[in-house]
N, C-alpha and C positions, 0 to 999 in steps of 0.2 A: 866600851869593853863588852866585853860576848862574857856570860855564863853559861857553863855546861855543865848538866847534872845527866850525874849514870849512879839510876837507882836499881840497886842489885840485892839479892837476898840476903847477902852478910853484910856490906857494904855500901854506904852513898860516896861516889866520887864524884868531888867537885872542882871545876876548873876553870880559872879567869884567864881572861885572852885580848892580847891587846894587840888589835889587826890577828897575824898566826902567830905569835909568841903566847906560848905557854906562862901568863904572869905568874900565877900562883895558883895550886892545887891543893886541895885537903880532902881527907880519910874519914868519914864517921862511919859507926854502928848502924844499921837500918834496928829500927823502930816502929814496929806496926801500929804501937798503942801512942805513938804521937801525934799531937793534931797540926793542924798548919801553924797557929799559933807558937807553938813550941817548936818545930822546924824553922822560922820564920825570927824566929827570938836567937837560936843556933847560929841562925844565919849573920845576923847582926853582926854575934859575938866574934865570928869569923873573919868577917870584913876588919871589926874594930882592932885586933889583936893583928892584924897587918898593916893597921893603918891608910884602910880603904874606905870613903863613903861609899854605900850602893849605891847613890845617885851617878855613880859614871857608868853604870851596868847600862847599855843601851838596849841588849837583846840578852834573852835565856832560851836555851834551846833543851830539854828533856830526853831520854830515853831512860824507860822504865819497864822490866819483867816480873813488878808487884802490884798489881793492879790495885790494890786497896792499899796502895801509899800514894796514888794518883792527887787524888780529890788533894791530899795535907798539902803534900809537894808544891803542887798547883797555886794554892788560895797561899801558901807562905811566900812565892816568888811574885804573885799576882801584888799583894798587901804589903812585905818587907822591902822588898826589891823594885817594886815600879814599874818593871817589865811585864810587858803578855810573852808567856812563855809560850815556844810552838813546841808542841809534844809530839816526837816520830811513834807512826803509824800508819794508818791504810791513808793514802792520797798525798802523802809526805814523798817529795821529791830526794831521791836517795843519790841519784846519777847510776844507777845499777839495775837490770831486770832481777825481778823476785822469779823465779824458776820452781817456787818449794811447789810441792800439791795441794796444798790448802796456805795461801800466804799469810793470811791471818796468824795461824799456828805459828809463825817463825818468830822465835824473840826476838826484837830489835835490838840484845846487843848484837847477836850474831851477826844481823844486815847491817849494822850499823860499820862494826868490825870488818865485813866483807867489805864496805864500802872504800874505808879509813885505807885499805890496805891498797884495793883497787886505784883510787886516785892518787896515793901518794906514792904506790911502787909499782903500779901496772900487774895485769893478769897474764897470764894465770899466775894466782897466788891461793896461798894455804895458809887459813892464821889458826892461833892454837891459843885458847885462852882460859887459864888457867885461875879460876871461879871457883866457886861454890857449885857447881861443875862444870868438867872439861870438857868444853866448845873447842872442836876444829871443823873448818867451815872453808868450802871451796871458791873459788872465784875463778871464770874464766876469762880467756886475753879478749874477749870481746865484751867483759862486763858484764857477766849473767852470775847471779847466786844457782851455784847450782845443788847446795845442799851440803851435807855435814856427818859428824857425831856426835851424840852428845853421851858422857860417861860421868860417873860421880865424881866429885872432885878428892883431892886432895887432904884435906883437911875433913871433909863428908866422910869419905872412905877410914880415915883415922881417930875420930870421933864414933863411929860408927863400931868398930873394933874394941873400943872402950865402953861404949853405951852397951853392949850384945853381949860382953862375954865376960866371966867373972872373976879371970884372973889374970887379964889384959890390961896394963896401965894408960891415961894417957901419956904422950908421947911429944917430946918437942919434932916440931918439924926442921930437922939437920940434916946432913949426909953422914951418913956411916964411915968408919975407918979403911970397912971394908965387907966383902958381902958375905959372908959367914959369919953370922953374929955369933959372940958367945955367950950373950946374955941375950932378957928377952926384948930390950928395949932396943940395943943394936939391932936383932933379929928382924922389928917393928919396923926399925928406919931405912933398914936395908929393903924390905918388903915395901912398902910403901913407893920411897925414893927410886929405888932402882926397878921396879913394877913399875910406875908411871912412866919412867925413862922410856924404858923395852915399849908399854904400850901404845904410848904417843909414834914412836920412832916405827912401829909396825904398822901402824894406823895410816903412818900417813905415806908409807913406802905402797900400802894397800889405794892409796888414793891417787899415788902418782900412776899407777899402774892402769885405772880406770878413768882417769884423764887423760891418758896415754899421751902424755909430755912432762918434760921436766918442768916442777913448781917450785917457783920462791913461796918459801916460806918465815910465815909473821909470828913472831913471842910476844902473848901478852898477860895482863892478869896478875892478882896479887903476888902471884907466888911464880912469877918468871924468873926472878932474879936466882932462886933457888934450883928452877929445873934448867934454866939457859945451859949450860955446860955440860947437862945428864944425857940429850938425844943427841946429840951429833948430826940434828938435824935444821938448825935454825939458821937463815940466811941474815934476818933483820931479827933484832929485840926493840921493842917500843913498848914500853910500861903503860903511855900515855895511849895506847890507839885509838881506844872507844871516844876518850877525849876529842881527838883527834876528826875523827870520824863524824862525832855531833858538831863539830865547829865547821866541816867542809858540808854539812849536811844542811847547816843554818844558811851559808850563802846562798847556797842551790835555791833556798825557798825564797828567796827576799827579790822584791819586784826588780 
């Protein structure tokens, strides 16, 4: 079995793969103050509570946009797991040209996402992933990353509202009844909700226009389930892409 880890600034998403089935995926909290050890002990308990030994994990494959959760990550799948994990970055076979201007710069979820998307639905495509911030990221029909947005997310932008101002509540993230709130928490969710909707769905009308072709477009990200129906702009939803993406990125590398 293949392990996939996508370590993210709110979230580590983890995923077993048996050949390309999706076995079993799990959600935690990212952790900067944890060491491999404590990852590694997580990791266990995960396995154990599905009733998996790590010993059938044959390969783990990494993508990570916290560099100082590397080193834990690392030494916990290296020492709990048994695997040498290969970590994407520079020299990491993607199947995709990096096109950004400095490629280094480019988070590997975004390439990674570009890639997931590229291989499994053909380019040009446009994935939209909806993070701790909103990533939409190009891909053309010949396979080239040709760049992006990146905007605050979600949840950043709503928190954020609360954090700032001192008579702003937090806010469940819902849809509104409707877009005239009459309260202030409606008001919130309608701003929010229907703000992202509008921005995504102009962003990426902006993008088809400077690609000058029509783009399938990719839904991903914690909070897909919630925006999929808001932009009227999605062709594919796959919760799983990044997943996805690391596990067609592990073949590409294996002799």
């Amino acid at each position: 079995m293949l392990l996939a880890i996508d370590a993210g600034n709110t979230n580590i998403v983890l995923g077993l793969y048996r050949e390309a089935e999706l076995f079993r995926h799990w959600r935690i909290s990212t952790d900067r103050s944890k060491t491999g050890d404590e990852y590694g002990m997580l990791l266990v308990q995960l396995f154990s509570d599905s009733g998996i030994d790590p010993a059938v994990v044959r390969g783990t494959v990494v993508s990570s946009v916290v560099p100082s959760l590397n080193a834990a990550i690392l030494a916990a799948v290296r020492k709990y797991v048994g695997a040498v994990p290969l970590l994407v970055g520079p020299g990491v076979k993607t199947g995709i040209a990096n096109l950004y201007d400095i490629p280094g710069q480019l988070g590997t979820d975004r390439l990674v996402n570009a890639a997931a998307a590229f291989h499994l639905y053909g380019g040009p495509a446009i994935t939209v992933d909806f993070g701790t911030a909103t990533k939409i990221d190009a891909v053309s029909a010949a396979g080239e990353y040709l760049g992006g947005v990146i905007c605050p997310g979600i949840r950043t932008a709503t928190e954020s509202l609360f954090k700032f101002t001192d008579k702003l509540p937090r806010i469940e993230l819902v849809k509104p009844g409707r877009v005239i709130g009459r309260n202030t928490i409606d008001c919130m969710q309608s701003g929010i909700i229907n703000g992202y909707a509008g921005m995504v769905g102009h962003l990426i009308r902006l993008m088809w226009q400077e690609m000058g072709e029509t783009v399938r477009v990719v839904g991903t990200g914690g909070l897909i389930s919630l925006m999929a129906g808001e932009t009227g702009v999605f062709d594919i939803i796959n919760p799983h892409l990044t997943l996805e993406g690391l596990r067609i990125i592990y073949r590409l590398n294996q002799p």
